[in-house]
N, CA, C and O atoms as a printed pandas DataFrame, in Angstrom:
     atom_number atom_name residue_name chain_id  residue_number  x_coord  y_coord  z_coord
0              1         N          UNK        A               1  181.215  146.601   81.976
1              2        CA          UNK        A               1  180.597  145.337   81.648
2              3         C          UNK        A               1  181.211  144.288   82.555
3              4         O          UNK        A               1  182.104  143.511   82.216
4              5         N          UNK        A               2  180.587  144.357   83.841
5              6        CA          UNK        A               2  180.804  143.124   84.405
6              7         C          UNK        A               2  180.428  141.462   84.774
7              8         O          UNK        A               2  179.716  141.390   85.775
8              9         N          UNK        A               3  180.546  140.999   84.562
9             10        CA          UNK        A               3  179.731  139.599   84.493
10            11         C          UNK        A               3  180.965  138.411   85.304
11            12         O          UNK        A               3  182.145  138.206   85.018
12            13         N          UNK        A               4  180.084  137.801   86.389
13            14        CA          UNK        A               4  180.890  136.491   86.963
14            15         C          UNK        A               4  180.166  135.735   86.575
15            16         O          UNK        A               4  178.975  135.848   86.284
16            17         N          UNK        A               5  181.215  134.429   86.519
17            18        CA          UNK        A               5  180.830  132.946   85.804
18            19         C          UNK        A               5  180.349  133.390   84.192
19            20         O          UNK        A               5  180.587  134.293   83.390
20            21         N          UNK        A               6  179.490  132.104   84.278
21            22        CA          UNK        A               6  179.232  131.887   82.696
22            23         C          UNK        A               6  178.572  133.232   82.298
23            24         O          UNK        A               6  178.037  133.862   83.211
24            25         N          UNK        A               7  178.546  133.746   81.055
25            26        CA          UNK        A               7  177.141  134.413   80.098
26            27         C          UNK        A               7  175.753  134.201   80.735
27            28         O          UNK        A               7  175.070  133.178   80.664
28            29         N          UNK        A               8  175.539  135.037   81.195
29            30        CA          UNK        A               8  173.971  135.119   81.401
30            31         C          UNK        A               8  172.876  135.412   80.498
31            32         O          UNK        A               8  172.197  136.339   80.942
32            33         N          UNK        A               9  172.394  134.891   79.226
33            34        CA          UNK        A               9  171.812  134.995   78.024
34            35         C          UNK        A               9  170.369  135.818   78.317
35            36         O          UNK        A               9  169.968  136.649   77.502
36            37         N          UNK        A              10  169.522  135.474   79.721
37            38        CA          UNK        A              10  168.478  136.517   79.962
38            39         C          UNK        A              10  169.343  137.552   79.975
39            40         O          UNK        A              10  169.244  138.445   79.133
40            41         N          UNK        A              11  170.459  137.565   81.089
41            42        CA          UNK        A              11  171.073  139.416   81.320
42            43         C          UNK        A              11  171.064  139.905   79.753
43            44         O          UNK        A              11  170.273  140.794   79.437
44            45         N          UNK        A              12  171.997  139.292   78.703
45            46        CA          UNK        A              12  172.450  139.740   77.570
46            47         C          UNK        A              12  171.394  140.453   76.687
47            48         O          UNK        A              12  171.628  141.395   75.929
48            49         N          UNK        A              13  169.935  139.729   76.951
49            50        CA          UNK        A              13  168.492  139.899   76.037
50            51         C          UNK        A              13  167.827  141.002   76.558
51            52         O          UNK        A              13  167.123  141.759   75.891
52            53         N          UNK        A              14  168.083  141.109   77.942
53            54        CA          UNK        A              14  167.512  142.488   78.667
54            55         C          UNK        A              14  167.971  143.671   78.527
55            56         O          UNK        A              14  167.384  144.753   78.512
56            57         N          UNK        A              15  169.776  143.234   78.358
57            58        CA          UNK        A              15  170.731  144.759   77.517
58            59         C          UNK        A              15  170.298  144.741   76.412
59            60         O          UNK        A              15  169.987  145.844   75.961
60            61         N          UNK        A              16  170.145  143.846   75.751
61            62        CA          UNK        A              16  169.948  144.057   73.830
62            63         C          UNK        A              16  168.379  144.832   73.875
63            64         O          UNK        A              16  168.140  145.867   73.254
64            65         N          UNK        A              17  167.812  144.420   74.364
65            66        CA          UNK        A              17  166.346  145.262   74.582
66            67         C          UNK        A              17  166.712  146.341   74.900
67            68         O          UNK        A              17  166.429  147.190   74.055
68            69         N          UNK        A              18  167.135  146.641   75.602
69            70        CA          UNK        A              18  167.379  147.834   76.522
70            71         C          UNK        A              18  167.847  148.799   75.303
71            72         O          UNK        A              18  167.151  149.728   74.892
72            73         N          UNK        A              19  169.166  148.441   74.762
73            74        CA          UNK        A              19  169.984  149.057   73.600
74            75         C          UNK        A              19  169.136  149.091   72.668
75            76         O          UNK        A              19  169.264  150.264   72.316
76            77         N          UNK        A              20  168.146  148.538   71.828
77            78        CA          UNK        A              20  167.033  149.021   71.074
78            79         C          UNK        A              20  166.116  149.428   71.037
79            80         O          UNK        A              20  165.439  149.475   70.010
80            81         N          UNK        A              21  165.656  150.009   72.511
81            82        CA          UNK        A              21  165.156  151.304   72.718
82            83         C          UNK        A              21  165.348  152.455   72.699
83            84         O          UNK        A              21  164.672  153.405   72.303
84            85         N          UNK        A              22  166.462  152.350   73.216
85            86        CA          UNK        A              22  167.394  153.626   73.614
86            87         C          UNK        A              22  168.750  153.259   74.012
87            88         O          UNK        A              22  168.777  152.613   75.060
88            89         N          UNK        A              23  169.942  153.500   73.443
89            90        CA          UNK        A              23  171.049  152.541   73.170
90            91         C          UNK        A              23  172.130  153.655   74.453
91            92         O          UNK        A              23  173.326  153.409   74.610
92            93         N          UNK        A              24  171.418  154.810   75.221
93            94        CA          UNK        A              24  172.197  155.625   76.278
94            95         C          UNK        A              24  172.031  154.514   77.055
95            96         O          UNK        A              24  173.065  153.971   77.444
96            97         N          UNK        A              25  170.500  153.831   77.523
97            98        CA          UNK        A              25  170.126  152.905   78.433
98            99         C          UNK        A              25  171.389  152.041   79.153
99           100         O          UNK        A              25  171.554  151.815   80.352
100          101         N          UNK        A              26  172.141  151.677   78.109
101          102        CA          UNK        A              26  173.145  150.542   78.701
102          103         C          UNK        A              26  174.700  151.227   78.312
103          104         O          UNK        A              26  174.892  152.123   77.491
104          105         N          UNK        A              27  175.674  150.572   79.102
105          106        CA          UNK        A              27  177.141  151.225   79.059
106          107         C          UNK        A              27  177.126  151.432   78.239
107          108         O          UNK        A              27  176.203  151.245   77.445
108          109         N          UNK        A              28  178.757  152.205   77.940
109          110        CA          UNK        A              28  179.157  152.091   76.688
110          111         C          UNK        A              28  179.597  150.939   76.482
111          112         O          UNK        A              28  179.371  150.647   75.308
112          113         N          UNK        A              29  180.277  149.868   77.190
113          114        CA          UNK        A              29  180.291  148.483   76.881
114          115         C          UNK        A              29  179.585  147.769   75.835
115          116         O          UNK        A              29  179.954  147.334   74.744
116          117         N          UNK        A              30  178.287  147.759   76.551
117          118        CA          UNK        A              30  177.669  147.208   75.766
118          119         C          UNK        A              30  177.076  148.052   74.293
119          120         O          UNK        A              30  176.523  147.501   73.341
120          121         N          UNK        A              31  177.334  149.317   74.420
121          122        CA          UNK        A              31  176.421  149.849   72.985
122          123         C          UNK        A              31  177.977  149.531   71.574
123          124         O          UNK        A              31  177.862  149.433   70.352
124          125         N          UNK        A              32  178.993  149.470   72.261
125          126        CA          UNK        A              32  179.959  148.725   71.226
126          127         C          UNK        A              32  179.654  147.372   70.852
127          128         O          UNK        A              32  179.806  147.089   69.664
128          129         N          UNK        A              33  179.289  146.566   71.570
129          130        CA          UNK        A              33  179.193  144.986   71.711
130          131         C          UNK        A              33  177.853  145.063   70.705
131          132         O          UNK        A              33  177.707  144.571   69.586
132          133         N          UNK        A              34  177.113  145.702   71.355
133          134        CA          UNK        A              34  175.539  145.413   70.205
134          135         C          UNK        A              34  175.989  146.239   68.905
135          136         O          UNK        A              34  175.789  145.718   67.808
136          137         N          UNK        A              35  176.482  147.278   68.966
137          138        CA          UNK        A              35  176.513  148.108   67.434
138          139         C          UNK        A              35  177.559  147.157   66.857
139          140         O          UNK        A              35  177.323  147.253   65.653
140          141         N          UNK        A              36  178.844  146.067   67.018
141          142        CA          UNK        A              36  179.188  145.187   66.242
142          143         C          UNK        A              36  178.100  144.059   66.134
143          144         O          UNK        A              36  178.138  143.391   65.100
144          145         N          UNK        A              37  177.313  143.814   66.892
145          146        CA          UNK        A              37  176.616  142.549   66.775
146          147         C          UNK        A              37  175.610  142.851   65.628
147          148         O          UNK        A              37  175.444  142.151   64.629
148          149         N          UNK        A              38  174.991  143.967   65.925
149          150        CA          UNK        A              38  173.806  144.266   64.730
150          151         C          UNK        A              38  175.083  144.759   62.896
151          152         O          UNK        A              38  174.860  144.688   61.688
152          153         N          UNK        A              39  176.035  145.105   63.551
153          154        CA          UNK        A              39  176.936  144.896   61.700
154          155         C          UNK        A              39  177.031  143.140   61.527
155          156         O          UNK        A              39  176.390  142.367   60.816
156          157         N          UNK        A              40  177.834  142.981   62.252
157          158        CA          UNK        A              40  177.983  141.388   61.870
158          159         C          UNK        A              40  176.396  140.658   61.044
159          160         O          UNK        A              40  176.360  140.071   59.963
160          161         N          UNK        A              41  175.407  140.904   61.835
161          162        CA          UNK        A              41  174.033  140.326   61.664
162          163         C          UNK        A              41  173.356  141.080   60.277
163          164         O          UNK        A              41  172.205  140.804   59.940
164          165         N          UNK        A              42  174.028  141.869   59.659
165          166        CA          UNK        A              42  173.589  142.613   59.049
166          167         C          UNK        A              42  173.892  142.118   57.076
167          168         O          UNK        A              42  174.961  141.829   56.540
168          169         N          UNK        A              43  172.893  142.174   56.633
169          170        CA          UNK        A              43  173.281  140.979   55.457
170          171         C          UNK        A              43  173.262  141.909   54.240
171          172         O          UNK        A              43  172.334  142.586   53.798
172          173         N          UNK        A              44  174.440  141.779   53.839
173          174        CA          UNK        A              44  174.678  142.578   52.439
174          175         C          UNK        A              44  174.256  141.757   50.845
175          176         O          UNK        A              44  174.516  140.612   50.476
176          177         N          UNK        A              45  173.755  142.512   50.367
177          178        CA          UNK        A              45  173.856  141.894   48.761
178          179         C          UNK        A              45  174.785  140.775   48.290
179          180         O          UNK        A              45  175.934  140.938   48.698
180          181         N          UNK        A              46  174.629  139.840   47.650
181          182        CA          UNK        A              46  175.332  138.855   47.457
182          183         C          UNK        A              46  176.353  139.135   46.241
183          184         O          UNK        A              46  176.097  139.623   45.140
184          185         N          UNK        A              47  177.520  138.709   46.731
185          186        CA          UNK        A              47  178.424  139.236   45.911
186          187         C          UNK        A              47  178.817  138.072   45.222
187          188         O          UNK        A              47  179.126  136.974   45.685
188          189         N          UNK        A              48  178.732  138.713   43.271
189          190        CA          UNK        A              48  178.674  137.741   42.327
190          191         C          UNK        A              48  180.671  137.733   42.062
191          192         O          UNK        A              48  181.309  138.782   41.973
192          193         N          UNK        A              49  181.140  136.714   42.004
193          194        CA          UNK        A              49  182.096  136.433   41.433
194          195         C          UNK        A              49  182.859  136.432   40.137
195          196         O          UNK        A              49  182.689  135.377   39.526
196          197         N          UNK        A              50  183.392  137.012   39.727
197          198        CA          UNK        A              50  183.467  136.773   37.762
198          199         C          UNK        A              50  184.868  136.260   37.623
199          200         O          UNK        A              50  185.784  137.079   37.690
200          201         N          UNK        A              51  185.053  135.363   37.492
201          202        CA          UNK        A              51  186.551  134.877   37.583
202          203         C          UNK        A              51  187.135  135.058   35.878
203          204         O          UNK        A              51  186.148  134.819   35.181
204          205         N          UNK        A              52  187.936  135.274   35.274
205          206        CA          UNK        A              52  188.474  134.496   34.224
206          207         C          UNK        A              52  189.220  133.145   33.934
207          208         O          UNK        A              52  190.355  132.944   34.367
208          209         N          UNK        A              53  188.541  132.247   33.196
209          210        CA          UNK        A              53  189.012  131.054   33.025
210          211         C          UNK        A              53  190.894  130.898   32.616
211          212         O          UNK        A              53  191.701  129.987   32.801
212          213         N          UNK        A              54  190.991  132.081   32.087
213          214        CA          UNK        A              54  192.766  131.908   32.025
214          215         C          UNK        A              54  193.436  132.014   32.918
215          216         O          UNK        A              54  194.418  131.325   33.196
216          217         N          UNK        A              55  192.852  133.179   33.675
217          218        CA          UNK        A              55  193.421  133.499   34.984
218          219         C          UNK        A              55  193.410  132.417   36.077
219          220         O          UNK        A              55  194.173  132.489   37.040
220          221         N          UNK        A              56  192.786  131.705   35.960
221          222        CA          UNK        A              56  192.359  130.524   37.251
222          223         C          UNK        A              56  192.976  129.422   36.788
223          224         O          UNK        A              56  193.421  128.701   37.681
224          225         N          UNK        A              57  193.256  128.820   34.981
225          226        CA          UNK        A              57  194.066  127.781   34.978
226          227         C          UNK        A              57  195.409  128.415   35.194
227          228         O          UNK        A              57  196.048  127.750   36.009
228          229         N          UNK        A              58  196.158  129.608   34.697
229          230        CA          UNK        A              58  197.315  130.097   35.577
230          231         C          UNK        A              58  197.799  129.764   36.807
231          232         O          UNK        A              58  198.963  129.420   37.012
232          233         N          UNK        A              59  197.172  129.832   37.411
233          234        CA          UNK        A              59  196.820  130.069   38.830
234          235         C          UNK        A              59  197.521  129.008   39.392
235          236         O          UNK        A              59  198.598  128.881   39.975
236          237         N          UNK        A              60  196.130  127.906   38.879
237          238        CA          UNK        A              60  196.396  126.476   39.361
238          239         C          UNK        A              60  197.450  126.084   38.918
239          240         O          UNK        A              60  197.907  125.238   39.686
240          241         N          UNK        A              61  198.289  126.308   37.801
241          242        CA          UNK        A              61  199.356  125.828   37.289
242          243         C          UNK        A              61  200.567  126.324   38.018
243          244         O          UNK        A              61  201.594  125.665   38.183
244          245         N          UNK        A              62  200.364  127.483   38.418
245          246        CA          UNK        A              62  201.795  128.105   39.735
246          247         C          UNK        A              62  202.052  127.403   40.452
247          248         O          UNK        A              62  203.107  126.773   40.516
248          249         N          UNK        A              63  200.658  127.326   41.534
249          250        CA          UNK        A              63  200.435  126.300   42.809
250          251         C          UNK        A              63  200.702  124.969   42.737
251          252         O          UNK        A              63  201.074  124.428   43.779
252          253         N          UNK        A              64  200.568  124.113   41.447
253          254        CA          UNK        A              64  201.070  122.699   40.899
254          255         C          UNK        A              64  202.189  123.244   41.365
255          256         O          UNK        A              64  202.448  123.079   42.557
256          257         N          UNK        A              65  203.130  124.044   40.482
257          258        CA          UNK        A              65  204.192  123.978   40.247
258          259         C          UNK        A              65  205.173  124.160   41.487
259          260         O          UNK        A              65  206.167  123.486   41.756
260          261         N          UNK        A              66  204.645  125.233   42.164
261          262        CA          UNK        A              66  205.063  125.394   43.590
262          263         C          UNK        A              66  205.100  123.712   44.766
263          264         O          UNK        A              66  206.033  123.367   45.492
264          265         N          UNK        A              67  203.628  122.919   44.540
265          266        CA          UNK        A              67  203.425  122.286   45.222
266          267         C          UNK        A              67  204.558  121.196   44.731
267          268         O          UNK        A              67  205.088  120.658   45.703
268          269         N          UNK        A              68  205.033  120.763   43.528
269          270        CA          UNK        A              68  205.933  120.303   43.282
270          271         C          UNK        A              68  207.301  120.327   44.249
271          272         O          UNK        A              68  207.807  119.519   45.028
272          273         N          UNK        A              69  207.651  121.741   43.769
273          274        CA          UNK        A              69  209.093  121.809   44.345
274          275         C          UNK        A              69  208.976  121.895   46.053
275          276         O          UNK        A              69  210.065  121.716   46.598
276          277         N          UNK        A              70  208.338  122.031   46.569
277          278        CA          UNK        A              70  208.138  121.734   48.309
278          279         C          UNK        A              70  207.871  120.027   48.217
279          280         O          UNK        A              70  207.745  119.459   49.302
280          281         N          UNK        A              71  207.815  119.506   47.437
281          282        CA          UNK        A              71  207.035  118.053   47.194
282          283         C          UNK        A              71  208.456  117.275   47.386
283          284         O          UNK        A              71  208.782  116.555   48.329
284          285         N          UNK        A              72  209.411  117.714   45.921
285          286        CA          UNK        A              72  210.257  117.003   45.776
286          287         C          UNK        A              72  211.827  117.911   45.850
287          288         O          UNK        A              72  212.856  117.659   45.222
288          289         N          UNK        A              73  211.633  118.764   46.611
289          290        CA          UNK        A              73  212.557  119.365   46.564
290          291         C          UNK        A              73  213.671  119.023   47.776
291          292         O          UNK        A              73  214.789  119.536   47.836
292          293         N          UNK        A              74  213.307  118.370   48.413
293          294        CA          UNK        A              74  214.197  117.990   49.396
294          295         C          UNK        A              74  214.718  116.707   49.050
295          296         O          UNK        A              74  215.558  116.247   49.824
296          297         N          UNK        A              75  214.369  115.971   47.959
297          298        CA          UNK        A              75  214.987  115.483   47.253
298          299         C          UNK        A              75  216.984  115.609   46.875
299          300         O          UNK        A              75  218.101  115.134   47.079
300          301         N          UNK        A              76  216.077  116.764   46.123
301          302        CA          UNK        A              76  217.638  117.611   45.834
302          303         C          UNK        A              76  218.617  118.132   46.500
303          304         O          UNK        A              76  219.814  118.203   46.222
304          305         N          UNK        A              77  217.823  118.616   47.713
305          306        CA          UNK        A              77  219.023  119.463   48.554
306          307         C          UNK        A              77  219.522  118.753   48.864
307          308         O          UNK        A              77  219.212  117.566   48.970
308          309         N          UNK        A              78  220.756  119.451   49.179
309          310        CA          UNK        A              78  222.250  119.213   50.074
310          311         C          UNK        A              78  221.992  119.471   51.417
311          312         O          UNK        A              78  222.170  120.646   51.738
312          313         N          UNK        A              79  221.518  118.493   52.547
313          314        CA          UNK        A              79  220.870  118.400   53.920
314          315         C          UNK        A              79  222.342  118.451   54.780
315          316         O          UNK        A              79  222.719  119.143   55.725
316          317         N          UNK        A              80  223.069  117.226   53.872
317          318        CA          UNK        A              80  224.194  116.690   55.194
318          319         C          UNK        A              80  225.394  117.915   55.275
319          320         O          UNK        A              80  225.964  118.476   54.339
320          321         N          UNK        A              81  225.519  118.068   56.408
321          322        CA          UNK        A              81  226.638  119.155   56.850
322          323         C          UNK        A              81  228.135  118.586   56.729
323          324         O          UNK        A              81  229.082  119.243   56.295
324          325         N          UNK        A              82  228.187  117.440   57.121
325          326        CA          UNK        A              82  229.167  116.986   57.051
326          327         C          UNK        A              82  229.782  116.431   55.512
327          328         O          UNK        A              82  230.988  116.216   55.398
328          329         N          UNK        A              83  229.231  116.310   54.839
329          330        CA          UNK        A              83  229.571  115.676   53.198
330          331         C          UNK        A              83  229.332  116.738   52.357
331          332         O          UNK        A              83  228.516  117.648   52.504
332          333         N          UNK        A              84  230.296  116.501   51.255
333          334        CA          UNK        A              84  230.376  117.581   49.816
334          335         C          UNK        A              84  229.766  117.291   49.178
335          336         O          UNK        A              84  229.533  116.162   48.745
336          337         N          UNK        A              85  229.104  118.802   48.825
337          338        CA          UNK        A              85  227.371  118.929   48.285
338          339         C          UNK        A              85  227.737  118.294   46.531
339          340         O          UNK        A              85  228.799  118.845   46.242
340          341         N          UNK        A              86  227.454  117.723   45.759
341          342        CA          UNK        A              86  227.525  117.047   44.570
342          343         C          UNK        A              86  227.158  118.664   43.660
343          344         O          UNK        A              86  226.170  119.390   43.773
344          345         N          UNK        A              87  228.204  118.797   42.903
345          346        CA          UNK        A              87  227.769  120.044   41.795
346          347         C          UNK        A              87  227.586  119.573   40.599
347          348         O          UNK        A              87  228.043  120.273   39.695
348          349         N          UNK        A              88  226.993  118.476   40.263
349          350        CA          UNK        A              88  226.231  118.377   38.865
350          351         C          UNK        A              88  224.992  118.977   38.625
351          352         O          UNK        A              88  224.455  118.865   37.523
């Protein structure tokens, strides 16, 4: 698969043709490039979500809690190297 300068979008449409006729037609380059392009393009059933409502206020309540101590936690620490860290 060689190509100078930009993408050539006719070249690309003439391989993709080419590859959905007969997919020997073009490198193997390209029959990787199109056999991901036609998965990617390829649309699956919509996938339903079922969350539990306990599980998700949990959740959020970790991440509060987490977001807290990164929040105010440097507050607390003992930063300075040179001074004695306070043990109350």
């Amino acid at each position: 698969m060689v190509l100078t300068g930009a993408w050539n979008a006719e070249f690309i449409d003439e391989q993709y043709q080419q590859w959905k006729s007969d997919p020997s037609k073009v490198s193997r380059d390209w029959q990787f490039f199109f056999q991901g392009f036609e998965l990617a393009s390829a649309r699956e059933s919509e996938v339903v979500l079922v969350c539990d409502e306990d599980q998700v206020s949990r959740q959020s309540q970790v991440e509060a809690l987490t977001h807290r101590y990164r929040d105010l936690g440097h507050l607390l620490a003992c930063l300075d190297p040179l001074a004695a860290c306070p043990t109350d």
